[in-house]
C-alpha positions, -999 to 999 in steps of 0.1 A, spaced: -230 -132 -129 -239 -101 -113 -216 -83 -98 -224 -66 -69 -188 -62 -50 -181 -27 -38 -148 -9 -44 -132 5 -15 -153 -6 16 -146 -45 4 -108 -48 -1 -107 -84 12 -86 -114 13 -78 -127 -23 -67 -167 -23 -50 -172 -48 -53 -214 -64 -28 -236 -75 -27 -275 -76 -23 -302 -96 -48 -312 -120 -46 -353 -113 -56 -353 -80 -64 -388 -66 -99 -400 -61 -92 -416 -24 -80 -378 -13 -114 -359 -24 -132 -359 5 -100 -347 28 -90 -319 4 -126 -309 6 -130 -306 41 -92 -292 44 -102 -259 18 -142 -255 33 -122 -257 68 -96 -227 57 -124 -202 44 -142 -211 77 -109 -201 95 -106 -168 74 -141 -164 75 -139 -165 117 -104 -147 122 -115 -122 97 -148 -114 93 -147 -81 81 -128 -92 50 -148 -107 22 -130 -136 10 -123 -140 -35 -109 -169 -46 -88 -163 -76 -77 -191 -100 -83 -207 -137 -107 -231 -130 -89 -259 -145 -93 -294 -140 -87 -308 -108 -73 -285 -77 -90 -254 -95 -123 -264 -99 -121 -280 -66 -117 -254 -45 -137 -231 -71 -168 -253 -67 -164 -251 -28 -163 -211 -31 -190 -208 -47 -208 -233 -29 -201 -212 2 -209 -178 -16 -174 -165 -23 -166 -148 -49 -144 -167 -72 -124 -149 -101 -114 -166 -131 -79 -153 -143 -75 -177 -177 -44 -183 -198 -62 -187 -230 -98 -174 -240 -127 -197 -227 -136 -205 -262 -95 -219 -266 -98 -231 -229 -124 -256 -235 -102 -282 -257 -77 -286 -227 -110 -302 -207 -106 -342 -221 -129 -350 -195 -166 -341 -207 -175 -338 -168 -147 -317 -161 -158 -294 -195 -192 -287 -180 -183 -281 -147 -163 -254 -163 -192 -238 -177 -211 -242 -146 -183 -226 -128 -175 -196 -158 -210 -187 -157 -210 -178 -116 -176 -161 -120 -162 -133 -127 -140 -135 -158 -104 -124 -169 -92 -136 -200 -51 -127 -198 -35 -111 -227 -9 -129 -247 28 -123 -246 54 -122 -271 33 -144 -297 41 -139 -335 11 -151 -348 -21 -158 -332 -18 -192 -345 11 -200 -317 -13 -203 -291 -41 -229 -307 -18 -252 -301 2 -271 -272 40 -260 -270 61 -235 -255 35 -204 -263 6 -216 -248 29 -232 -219 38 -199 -209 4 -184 -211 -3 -210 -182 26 -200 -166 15 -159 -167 -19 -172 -151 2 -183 -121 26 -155 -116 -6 -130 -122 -32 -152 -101 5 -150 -70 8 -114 -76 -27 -106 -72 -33 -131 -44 -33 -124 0 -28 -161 2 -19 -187 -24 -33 -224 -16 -15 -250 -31 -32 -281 -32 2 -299 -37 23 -331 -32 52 -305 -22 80 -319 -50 92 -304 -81 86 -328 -112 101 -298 -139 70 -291 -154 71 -250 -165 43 -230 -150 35 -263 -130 23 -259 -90 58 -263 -80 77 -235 -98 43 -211 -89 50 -218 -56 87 -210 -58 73 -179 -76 53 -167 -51 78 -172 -23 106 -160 -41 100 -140 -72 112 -167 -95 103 -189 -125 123 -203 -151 117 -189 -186 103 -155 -176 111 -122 -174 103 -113 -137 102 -78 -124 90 -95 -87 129 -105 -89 151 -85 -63 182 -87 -49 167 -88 -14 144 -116 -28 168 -141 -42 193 -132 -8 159 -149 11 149 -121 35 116 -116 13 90 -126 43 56 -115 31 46 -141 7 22 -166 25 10 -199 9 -11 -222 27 0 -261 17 -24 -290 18 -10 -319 9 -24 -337 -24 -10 -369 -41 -7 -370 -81 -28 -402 -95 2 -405 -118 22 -405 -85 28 -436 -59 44 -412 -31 28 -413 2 14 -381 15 15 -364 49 -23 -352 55 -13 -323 78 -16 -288 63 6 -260 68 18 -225 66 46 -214 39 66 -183 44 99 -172 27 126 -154 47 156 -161 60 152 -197 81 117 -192 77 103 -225 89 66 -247 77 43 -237 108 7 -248 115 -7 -212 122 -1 -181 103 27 -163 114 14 -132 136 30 -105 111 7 -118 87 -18 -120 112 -9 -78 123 -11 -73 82 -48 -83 77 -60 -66 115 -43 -35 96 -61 -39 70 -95 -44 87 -91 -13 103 -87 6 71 -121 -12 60 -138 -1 91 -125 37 84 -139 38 48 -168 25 63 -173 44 90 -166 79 67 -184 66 34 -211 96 37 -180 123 40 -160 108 17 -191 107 -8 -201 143 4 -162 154 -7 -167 142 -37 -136 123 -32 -146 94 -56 -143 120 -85 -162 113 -114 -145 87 -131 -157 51 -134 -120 39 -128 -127 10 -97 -90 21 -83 -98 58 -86 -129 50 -61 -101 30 -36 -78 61 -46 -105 86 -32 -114 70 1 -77 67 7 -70 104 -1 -96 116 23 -88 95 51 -46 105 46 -58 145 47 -84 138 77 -57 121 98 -32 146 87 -57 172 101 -59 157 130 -19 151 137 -13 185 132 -36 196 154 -21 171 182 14 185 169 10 221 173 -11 217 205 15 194 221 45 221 212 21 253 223 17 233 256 57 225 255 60 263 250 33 278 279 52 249 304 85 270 298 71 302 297 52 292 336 84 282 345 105 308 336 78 334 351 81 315 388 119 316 391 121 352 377 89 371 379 64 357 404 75 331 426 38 322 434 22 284 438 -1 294 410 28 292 383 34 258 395 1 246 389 -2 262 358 31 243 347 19 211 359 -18 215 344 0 223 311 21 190 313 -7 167 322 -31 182 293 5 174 271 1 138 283 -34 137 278 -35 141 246 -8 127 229 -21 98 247 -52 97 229 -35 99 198 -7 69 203 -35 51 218 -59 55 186 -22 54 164 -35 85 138 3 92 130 9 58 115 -29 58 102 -21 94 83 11 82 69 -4 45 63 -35 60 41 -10 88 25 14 58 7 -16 34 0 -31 70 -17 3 76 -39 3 39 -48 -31 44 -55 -30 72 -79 4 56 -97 -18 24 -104 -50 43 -114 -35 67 -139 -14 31 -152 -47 14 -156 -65 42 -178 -31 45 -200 -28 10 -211 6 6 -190 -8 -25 -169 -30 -50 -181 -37 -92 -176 -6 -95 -199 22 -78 -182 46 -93 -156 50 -60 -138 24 -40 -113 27 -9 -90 25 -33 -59 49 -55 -73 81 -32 -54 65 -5 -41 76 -5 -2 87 -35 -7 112 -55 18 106 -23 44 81 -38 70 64 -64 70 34 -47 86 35 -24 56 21 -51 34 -13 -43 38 -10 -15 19 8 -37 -9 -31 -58 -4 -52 -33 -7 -34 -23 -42 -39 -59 -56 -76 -62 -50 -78 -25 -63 -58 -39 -95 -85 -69 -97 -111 -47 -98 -93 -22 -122 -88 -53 -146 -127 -63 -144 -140 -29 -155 -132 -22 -190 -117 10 -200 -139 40 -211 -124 60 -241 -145 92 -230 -128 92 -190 -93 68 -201 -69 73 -225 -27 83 -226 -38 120 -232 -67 123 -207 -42 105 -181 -14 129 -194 -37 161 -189 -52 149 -147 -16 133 -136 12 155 -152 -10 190 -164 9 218 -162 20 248 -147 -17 255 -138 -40 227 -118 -51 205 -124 -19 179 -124 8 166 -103 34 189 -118 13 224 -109 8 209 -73 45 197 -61 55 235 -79 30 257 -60 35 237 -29 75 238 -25 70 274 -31 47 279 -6 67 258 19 96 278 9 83 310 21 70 295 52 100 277 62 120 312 53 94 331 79 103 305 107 138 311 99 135 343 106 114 339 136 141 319 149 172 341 141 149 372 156 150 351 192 183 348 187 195 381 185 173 398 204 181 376 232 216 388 221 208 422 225 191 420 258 224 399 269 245 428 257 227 455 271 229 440 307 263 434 303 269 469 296 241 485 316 240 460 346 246 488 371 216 514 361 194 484 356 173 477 389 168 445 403 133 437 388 144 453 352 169 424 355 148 400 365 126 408 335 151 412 315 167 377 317 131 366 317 125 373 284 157 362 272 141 325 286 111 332 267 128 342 239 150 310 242 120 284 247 102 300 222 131 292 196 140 258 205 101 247 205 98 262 173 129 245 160 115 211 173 81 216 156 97 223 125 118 191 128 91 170 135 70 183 107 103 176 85 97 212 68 135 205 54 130 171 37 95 179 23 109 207 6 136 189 -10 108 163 -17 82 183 -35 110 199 -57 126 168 -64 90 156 -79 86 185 -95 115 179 -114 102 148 -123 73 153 -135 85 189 -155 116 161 -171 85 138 -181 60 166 -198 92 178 -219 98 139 -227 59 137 -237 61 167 -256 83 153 -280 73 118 -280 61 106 -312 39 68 -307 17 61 -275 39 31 -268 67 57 -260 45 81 -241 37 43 -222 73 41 -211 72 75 -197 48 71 -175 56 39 -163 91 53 -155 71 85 -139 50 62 -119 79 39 -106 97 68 -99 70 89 -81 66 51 -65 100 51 -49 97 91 -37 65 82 -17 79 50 -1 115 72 8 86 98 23 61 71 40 96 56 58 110 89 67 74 97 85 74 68 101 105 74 119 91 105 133 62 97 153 42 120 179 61 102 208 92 110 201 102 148 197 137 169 200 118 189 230 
């Protein structure tokens, strides 16, 4: 099928399939208006986000919604276990087997890698191999997936990779047998809420029990209840989303013109670009709102000073009044139109980014392995925050449906653009220059401040001493300044708080540590499965650095200042 899906204007909503593959004849026509009446739901709620329906087209639940996808012009995704030509012999049905062709042919294709098999031999055949191939295609189809549908009876007949345990999986980061890097502490202690499975109800043929028709919303969490809407935080998640569509959008033509897309073919490095340039144009655009709000802050103590010392004149008032409104003004403009959290929102989901495109050109991450960067990376923080965690799984689809170039991919091409060296380009020449750089800086505003300081000092001491042979309006200028002096210092010292000059300093050295500790550990590597571990552990670490940045950010919007 031709492929005409956009990266990085059409992140949408993945739904992720699971069901049983026995469904009941008598339930057909329900189940089929129950899934066409979901996607018409998503469809309305969320129109901006193409829907891709993400499952293995096996027999029964699979194909079922599948063939209603692609009847309704979704884009369906077919992650399978096994490779097609393998595939086929699970079809007994001869029906069943050609609807599979039908569906294959309109779909785009992943065939998962295998795990842990000593011969290729292991997987021709049913048993515990090819069993846990089927149960990979469930934890990747969950960790790839916006929403998981289970077309389910809602019990737990023991059955490994079965719709139970991937439900269990996706709602708690579980399933016997495996090795699960989804698994945290904060996961298994159930305050994990931002995995969201949408349940229909569907009987087993092999299976008498009666079934309750109404659908519902699954959440984990602690007490999380079944509810028959989704909860709003979901609900905040995808508008959040949407608005980041509607920004790449919007700034396509710029971000083009930039050449922020670079000139790889990576699919991830085009979500990385538009994310990059939208973090540094909201930055832009925050630090012009900062230092104009603190230049106001400044002028208002400098009018006031100047009216009870200097010129006790109405004009000084109005200048100090004028000065606060236009303070007002604009920070209201940029709360109302929220470009902190949009800057510090685009900056993680551009780290993530860039950890998960460098992973895919290296061979770290592929249809085979249990971990991803999404997987933990601001995990458990906010809930709101999961967006960015979306974005990163359709970017990793997309990543996984373009094969890798050996003239743009490669360990030593990804080596050379992520780590470099003491010269650009590379991560490790760009946190060294710039902790440098904000080194000297924050030394000058240091000294800035320490020169109010004693100067004010000065003045203090000098009318202390001189107070008699000083006139009255010498004084009055003197003490003046002094005010100036102050209000210029404790503005300054409030800007530089705000902008967090301290912490980014320890940041940007920290990573440059990290990434100098990973070139030395390169340099003496000796197999590219080694250099593999490296930068995995560079990218989980550089991972956890941006999420400890994106949080301390947040906590420090334009709203709230030490003035």
């Amino acid at each position: 099928m031709a492929d005409t899906h956009q990266p990085m204007e059409t992140a949408g909503l993945v739904i992720g399939v699971t069901g049983h593959r026995n469904l009941r004849e008598t339930e057909l026509p329900r189940l089929k208006r129950q899934v066409h009446g979901l996607f018409d739901q998503l469809r309305q709620d969320y129109p901006e986000l193409p829907l891709t329906v993400l499952c293995p087209l096996a027999a029964g639940a699979d194909q079922l919604v599948a063939g209603i996808a692609l009847e309704m012009g979704i884009r369906v995704i077919a992650a399978l276990p096994v490779p097609a030509t393998l595939y086929r012999s699970d079809f007994d049905d001869p029906a069943e087997l050609i609807e599979f062709d039908r569906q294959l042919s309109l779909s785009a294709c992943l065939e998962l890698a295998f795990q842990d098999l000593r011969s290729p031999d292991d997987i021709r055949h049913g048993g515990y191999a090819r069993n846990r191939q089927y149960a990979l295609a469930g934890m990747f189809t969950s960790s790839h997936c916006h929403i998981l549908l289970a077309l389910w009876d809602g019990s737990e007949n023991g059955h490994f990779g079965g719709t139970a345990q991937v439900v269990e999986y996706h709602l708690h980061g579980t399933l016997p047998g495996t090795i699960d890097r989804r698994q945290t502490a904060i996961g298994n202690l159930g305050l994990d809420e931002e995995s969201l499975v949408y349940h229909i109800p569907a009987g087993r043929q092999s299976s008498e029990t009666d079934i309750n028709e109404k659908c519902r919303w699954l959440i984990s969490g602690d007490d999380a209840q079944p509810s028959k809407s989704m909860p709003d935080s979901f609900n905040t998640m995808f508008r959040r989303q949407i608005e980041y569509q509607h920004d790449c959008k919007q700034y396509r033509e710029e971000i083009v013109k930039a050449g922020s897309l670079g000139d790889t073919d990576c699919p991830i490095g085009c979500y990385f670009g538009g994310a990059d340039w939208l973090a540094t144009t909201y930055r832009r655009r925050v630090s012009r709102i900062l230092l104009a709000t603190y230049v106001l802050a400044a002028l208002m103590g400098y009018a006031f000073i100047m009216y009870s010392d200097i010129m006790a004149k109405d004009v000084m008032i109005y200048l100090f009044l004028l000065f606060f409104l236009a303070g007002i003004g604009i920070n209201s403009v940029a709360k109302r139109r929220e470009w902190h959290r949009q800057y510090i929102d685009y900056r993680a989901l551009a780290e993530g980014l860039r950890v998960q495109s460098y992973w895919r050109r290296a061979g770290i991450v592929d249809t085979g392995r249990l971990a991803f960067a999404h997987d933990n990376f601001l995990q458990k923080q906010d809930v709101e925050l999961g967006w960015i965690r979306n974005v990163m799984r359709a970017a990793s689809l997309e990543g996984m449906l373009k094969p890798l170039d050996p003239k743009c991919d490669g360990i030593d091409t990804v080596i050379r653009e992520w780590i470099g060296n003491t010269e650009p380009p590379g991560q490790l020449a760009y946190y060294s220059a710039t902790s440098e750089k904000r080194v000297r800086h924050h030394r000058r505003n240091e000294w800035l401040a320490a020169s109010c300081l004693w100067i004010g000092i000065g003045i203090s001491v000098v009318l202390a001493v001189f107070a008699r042979a000083i006139d009255g309006l010498a004084q009055n200028v003197m003490v003046a300044t002094m005010g100036l002096l102050s209000v210029t210092a404790a503005v300054h010292e409030a800007y530089a708080y705000k902008k967090a000059d301290k912490e980014l300093i320890k940041q940007y050295r920290f990573m440059a540590r990290i990434f100098n500790a990973a070139k030395r550990r390169l340099d003496s590597s000796r197999s590219d499965e080694e250099r593999r571990r490296i930068l995995r552990t560079l990218g989980e670490a550089a991972l956890a650095e941006h999420a400890e940045w994106t949080l301390m950010h947040r906590e420090r919007p334009l709203d709230k200042s030490k003035i």
